[in-house]
C-alpha positions in Angstrom: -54.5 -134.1 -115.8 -54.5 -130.6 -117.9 -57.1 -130.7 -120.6 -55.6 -129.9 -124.3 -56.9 -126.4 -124.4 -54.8 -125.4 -121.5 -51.7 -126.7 -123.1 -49.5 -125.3 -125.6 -47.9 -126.8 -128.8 -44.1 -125.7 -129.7 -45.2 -124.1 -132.4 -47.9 -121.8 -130.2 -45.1 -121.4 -127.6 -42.7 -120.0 -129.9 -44.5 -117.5 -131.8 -45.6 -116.3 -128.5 -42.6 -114.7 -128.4 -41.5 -114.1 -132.2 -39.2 -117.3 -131.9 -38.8 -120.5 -134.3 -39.8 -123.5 -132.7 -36.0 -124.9 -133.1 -35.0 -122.0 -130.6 -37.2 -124.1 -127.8 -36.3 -127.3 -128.9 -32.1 -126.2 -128.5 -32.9 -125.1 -125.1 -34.6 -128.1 -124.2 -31.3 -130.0 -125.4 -29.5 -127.5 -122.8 -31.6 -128.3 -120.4 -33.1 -124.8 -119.6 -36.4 -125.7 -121.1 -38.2 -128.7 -120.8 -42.2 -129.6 -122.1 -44.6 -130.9 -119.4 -45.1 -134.0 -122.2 -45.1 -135.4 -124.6 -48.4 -136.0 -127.1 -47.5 -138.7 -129.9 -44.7 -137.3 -129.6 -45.4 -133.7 -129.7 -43.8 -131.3 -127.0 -46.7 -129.8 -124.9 -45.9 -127.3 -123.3 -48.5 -125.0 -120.0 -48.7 -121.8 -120.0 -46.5 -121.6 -116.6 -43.6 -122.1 -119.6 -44.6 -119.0 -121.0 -42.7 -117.3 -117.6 -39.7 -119.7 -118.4 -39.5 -118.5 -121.9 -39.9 -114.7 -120.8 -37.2 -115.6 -118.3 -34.6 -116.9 -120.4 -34.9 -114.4 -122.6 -34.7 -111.2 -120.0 -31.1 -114.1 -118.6 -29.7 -113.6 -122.4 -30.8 -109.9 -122.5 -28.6 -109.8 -119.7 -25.8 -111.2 -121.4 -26.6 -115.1 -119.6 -24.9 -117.7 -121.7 -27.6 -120.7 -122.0 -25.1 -122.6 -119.7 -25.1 -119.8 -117.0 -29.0 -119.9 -117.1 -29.1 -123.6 -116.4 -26.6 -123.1 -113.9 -28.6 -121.2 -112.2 -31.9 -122.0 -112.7 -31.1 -125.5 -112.0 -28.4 -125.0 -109.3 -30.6 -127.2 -105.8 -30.4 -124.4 -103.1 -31.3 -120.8 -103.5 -28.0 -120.0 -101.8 -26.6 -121.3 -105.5 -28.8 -119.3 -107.6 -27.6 -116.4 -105.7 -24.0 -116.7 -105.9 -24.5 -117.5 -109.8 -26.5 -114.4 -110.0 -23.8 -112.3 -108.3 -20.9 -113.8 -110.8 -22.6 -112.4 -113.4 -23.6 -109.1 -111.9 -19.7 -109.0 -111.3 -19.1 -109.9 -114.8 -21.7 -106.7 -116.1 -19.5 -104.5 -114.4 -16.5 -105.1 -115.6 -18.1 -105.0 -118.9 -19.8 -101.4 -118.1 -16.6 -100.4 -116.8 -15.3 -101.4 -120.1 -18.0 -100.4 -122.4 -17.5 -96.5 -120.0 -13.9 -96.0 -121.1 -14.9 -97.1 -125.0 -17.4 -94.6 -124.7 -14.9 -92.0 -123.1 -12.4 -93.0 -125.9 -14.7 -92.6 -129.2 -16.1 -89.3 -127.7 -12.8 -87.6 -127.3 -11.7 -88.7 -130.6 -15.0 -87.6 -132.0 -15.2 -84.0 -130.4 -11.1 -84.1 -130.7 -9.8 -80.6 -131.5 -5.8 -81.5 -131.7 -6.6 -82.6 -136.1 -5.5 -86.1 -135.4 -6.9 -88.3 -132.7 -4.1 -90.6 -133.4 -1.4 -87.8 -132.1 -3.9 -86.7 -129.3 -2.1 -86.3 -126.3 -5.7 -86.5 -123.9 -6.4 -89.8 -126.2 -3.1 -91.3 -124.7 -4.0 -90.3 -121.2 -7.6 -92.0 -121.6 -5.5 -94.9 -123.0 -3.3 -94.9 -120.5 -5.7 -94.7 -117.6 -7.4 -97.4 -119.1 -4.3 -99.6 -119.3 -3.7 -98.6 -115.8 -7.2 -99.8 -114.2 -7.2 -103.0 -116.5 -10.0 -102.1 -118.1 -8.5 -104.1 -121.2 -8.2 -107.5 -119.5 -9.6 -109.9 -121.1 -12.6 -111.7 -118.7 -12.0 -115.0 -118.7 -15.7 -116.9 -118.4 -17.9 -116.8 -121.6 -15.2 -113.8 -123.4 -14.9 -114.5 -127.0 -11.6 -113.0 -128.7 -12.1 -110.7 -131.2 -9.8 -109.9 -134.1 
């Protein structure tokens, strides 16, 4: 049995890491972090959770939905956790490639010498090479729609 000293309230936990305590407790209710027990019913928490915290937040950093994380960090075989990894190392490509012609786009228009981006007849080719390689298809898992 850990003695008290060794073990962490939520509240230590969190501001470990600059975060609210309700920040742990939502992702204990999706199931990516859970506390070691329960004290009177206080969360205690080791400091081994200080890794899980400091890996959830390098998942999300990554652009890891909280439901990709506990896919993967709860999927049974590492063969799992692998082909969840590689999904979203897929997905971050797309969105590089994506985020590469954007970039490509808003420089021309920036450095643009033709007076009016709009009428710009390399800003339609960048368009259209981007229409042309899909770059503007919408992904499908964890895409939000803008306006």
């Amino acid at each position: 049995m850990r003695s008290s000293a060794e073990e962490l309230s939520i509240g230590d936990l969190a501001a470990g890491f600059g975060l609210a305590p309700h920040v742990l407790r939502h992702w204990e209710a999706m199931g990516v972090l859970e506390p070691v027990r329960r004290v009177g019913g206080q969360r205690r928490y080791t400091s081994g959770h200080r890794l899980r915290v400091a890996l959830i937040l390098s998942a999300q950093e990554a652009g890891m939905s909280l439901e990709r994380i506990r896919e993967w960090v709860g999927a049974p075989r590492a063969e799992r956790r692998g082909e969840v990894l590689a999904e979203h190392l897929a997905e971050l490509d797309g969105r590089l490639e994506r985020l590469r012609v954007a970039r490509e786009l808003v420089a021309h228009a920036v450095e643009c010498s033709s007076g009016d981006a709009l009428e710009c007849p390399e800003l339609r080719r960048i368009l259209e090479k981007s229409v042309e390689s899909g770059c503007h298809a919408r992904a499908t898992r964890g895409s939000v729609a803008r306006d």
